[in-house]
C-alpha positions as CSV (number, residue, x, y, z in Angstrom):
1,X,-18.3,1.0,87.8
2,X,-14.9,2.9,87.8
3,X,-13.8,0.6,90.9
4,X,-14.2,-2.3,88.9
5,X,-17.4,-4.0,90.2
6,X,-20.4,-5.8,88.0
7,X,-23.6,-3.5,88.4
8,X,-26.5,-6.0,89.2
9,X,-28.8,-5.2,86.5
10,X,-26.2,-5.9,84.3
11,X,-25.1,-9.0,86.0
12,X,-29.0,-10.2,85.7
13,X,-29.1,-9.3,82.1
14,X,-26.0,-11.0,81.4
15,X,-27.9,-14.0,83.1
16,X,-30.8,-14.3,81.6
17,X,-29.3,-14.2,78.5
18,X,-27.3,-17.6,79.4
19,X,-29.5,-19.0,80.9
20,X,-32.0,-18.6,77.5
21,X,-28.8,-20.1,75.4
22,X,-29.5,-23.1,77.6
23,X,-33.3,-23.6,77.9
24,X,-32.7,-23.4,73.8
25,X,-30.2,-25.7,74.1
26,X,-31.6,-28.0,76.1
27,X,-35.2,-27.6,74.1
28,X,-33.8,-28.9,70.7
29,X,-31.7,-31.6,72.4
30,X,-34.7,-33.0,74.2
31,X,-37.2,-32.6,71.5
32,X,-35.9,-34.4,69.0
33,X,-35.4,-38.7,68.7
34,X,-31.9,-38.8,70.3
35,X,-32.1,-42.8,68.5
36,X,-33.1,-42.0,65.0
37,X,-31.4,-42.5,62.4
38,X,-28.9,-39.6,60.7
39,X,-30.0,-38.2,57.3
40,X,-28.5,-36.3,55.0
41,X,-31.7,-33.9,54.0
42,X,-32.6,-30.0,54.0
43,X,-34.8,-29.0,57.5
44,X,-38.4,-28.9,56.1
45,X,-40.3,-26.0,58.1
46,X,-42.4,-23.3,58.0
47,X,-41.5,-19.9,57.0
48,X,-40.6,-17.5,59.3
49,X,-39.0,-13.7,60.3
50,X,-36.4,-12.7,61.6
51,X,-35.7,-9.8,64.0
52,X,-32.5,-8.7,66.1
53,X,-31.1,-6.1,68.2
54,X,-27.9,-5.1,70.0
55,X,-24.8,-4.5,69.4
56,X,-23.6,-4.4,65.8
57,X,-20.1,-3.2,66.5
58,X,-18.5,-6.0,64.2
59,X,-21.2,-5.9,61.7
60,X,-22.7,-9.3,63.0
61,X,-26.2,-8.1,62.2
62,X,-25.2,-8.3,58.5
63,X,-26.9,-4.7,57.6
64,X,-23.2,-3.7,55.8
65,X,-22.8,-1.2,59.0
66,X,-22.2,-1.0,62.2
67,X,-25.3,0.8,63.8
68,X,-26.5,-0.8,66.5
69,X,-29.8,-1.3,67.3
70,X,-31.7,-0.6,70.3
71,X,-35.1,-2.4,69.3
72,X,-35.9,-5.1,67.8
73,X,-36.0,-4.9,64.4
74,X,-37.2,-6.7,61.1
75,X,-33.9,-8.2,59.0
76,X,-35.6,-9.2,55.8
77,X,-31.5,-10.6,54.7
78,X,-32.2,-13.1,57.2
79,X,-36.0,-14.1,56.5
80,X,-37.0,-17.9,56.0
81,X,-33.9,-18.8,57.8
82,X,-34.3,-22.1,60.1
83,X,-31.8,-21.3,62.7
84,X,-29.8,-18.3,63.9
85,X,-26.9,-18.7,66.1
86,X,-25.2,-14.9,67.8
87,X,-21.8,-15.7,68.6
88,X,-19.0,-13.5,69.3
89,X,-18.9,-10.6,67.8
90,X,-20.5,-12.6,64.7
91,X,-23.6,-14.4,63.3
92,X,-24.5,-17.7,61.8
93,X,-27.6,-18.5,59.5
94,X,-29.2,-22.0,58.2
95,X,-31.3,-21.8,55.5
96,X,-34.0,-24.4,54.7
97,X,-31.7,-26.1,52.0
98,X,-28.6,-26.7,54.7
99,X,-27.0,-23.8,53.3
100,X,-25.4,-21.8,55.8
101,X,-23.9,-18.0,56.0
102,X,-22.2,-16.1,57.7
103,X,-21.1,-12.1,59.3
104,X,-19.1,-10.4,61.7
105,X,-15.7,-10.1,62.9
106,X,-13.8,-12.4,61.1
107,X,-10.2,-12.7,63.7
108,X,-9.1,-16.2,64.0
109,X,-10.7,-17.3,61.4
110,X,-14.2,-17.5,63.4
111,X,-16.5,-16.7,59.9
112,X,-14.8,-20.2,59.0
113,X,-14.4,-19.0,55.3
114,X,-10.6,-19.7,55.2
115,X,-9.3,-15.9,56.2
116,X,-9.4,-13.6,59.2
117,X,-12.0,-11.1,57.4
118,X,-14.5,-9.6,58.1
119,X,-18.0,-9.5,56.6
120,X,-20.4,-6.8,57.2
121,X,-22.9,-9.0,54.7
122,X,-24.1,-12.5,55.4
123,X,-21.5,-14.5,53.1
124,X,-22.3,-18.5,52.1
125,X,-19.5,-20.6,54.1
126,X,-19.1,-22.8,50.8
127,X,-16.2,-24.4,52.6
128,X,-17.6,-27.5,53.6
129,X,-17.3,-30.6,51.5
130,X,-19.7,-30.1,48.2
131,X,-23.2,-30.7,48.9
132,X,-23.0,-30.8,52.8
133,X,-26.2,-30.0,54.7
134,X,-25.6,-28.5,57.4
135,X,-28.4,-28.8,60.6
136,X,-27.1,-26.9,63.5
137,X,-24.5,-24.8,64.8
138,X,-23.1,-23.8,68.1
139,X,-20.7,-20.5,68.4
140,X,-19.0,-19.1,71.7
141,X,-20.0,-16.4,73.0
142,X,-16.1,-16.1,75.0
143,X,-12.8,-15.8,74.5
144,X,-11.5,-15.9,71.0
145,X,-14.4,-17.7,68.5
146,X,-15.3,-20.8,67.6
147,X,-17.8,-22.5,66.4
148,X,-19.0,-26.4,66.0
149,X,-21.7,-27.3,63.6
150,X,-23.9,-30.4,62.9
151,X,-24.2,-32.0,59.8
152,X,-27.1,-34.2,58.3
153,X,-25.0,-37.2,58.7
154,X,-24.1,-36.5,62.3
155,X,-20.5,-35.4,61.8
156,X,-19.2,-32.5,63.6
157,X,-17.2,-29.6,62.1
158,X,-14.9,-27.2,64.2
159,X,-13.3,-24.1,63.4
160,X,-11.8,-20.9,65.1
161,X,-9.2,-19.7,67.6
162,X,-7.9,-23.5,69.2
163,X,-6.6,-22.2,72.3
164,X,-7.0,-25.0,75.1
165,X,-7.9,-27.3,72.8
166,X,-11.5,-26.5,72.0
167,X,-11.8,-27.4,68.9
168,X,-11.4,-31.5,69.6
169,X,-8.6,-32.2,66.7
170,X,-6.1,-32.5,69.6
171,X,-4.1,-29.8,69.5
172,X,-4.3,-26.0,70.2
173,X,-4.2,-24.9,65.8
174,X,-6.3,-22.3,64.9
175,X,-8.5,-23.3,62.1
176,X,-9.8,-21.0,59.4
177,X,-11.7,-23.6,57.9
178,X,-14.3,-25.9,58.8
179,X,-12.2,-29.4,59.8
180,X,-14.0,-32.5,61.1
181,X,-13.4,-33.4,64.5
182,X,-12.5,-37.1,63.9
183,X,-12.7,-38.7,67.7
184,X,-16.7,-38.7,66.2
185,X,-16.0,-40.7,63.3
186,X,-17.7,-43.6,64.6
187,X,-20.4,-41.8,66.5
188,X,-24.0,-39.9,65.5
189,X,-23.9,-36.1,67.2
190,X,-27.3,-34.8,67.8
191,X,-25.8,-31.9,69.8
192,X,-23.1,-29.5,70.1
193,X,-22.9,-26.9,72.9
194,X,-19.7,-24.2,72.3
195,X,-18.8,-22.9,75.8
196,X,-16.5,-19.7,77.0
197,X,-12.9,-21.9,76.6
198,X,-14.1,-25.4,75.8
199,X,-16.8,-27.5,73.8
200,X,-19.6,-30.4,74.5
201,X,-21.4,-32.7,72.5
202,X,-24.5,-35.6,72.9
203,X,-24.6,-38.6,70.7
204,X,-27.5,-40.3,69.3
205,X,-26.9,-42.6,72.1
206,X,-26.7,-40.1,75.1
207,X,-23.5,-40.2,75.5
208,X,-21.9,-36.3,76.7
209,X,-18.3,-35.6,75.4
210,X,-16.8,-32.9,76.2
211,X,-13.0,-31.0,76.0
212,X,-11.0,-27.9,76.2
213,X,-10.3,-26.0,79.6
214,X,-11.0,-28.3,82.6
C-alpha cells in the first residue's frame, strides 16, 4: 500500500509459496537413503512436462522474452527435464543425462556461466569439470543470487553474489563460476537448501551445516 504496509493476501501468497519450497525440500531429503552410497550416474525417470507461470521480467522462463504469464502454461524447451529450480529472477533445469541449463538475469554471475549475462534462452552451464553429473540444485530466491548444486559424487558447487559469506569458500568473492566448496571434501551431501543471505546442507550421515548471515 502507498503507506508502506504488506497486504495480506499477498503476505499469504508469499507464504505459501515458502512454505511449498520447503515441503519440496524436505520431500527429496527424506525420501531418499541418506546412507547410500554416492554415484556418479544420470537420474533414470520417467518423462514428463513442464508448465510455468509468473513473472518473466528477466526472461527466466527461457521463452527469448519477457512476457509474463498469467496461467500456467506448457514450455515444451523445458520437457523431459528431471528437476526445475525458480530462483531469483532466473531458472535452472536438469536433464536426465546430469546436464544442466540455465536463463534469466545473469548479475553477479548467478547463471554461473563465467559472465554477468543474461540469457533469455535456456543455455548448458558447461562450466563444471568435463563429464560432471549434476543431481540437484538449490537457488535463492533473496538478496543478490546464488545457487549450490549437487553432484553425483556428493560434492557441492557454489556460485553467485558472496556477500556474508554464502557461498562456504570462506570469504565474501563473487563467483561467476561454479567453485567447489571444499570444507565438504571429506563428506557425501545429499542436500543443499539456498536461503535469503545464507546456505545449508545435510550429509549422508545427517549431519546439518550451515553458513552465511547468522
Amino acid at each position: 500500500t502507498p503507506e508502506g504496509h504488506v497486504m495480506l493476501l499477498d503476505f499469504l501468497v508469499h507464504l505459501c509459496d515458502e512454505l511449498s519450497h520447503i515441503a519440496a525440500d524436505c520431500t527429496r531429503c527424506f525420501s531418499e537413503d541418506m546412507s547410500a552410497e554416492p554415484v556418479e550416474k544420470p537420474f533414470v525417470s520417467e518423462t514428463c512436462d513442464v508448465y510455468a507461470f509468473g513473472s518473466n521480467s528477466s526472461s527466466q522462463l527461457a521463452m527469448g522474452s519477457t512476457e509474463k504469464l498469467v496461467k500456467a502454461t506448457l514450455l515444451p524447451h523445458m520437457a523431459n527435464c528431471q528437476l526445475v529450480e525458480a530462483g531469483q529472477y532466473c531458472t535452472f533445469v536438469i536433464f536426465g543425462d546430469g546436464v544442466m541449463k540455465g536463463c534469466g538475469k545473469g548479475s553477479y554471475g548467478r547463471l554461473g556461466l563465467g559472465s554477468s549475462d543474461s540469457e533469455t534462452t535456456l543455455k548448458v552451464i558447461n562450466t563444471f569439470p568435463p563429464g560432471m553429473v549434476i543431481h540437484k540444485v538449490s537457488s535463492s530466491r533473496g538478496s543478490d543470487g546464488h545457487t549450490l548444486a549437487i553432484t553425483g559424487k556428493g560434492q557441492v558447487y557454489s556460485w553467485g553474489d558472496g556477500n556474508y559469506g554464502k557461498l562456504g569458500h570462506g570469504d565474501h568473492t563473487t563467483q561467476k563460476l561454479p567453485k567447489l566448496i571444499e570444507a565438504f571434501s571429506e563428506k557425501v551431501i545429499r542436500q543443499v537448501v539456498c536461503g535469503n543471505r545464507h546456505s545449508a546442507a545435510i550429509t549422508a550421515d545427517g549431519e546439518l551445516y550451515t553458513w552465511g548471515e547468522g
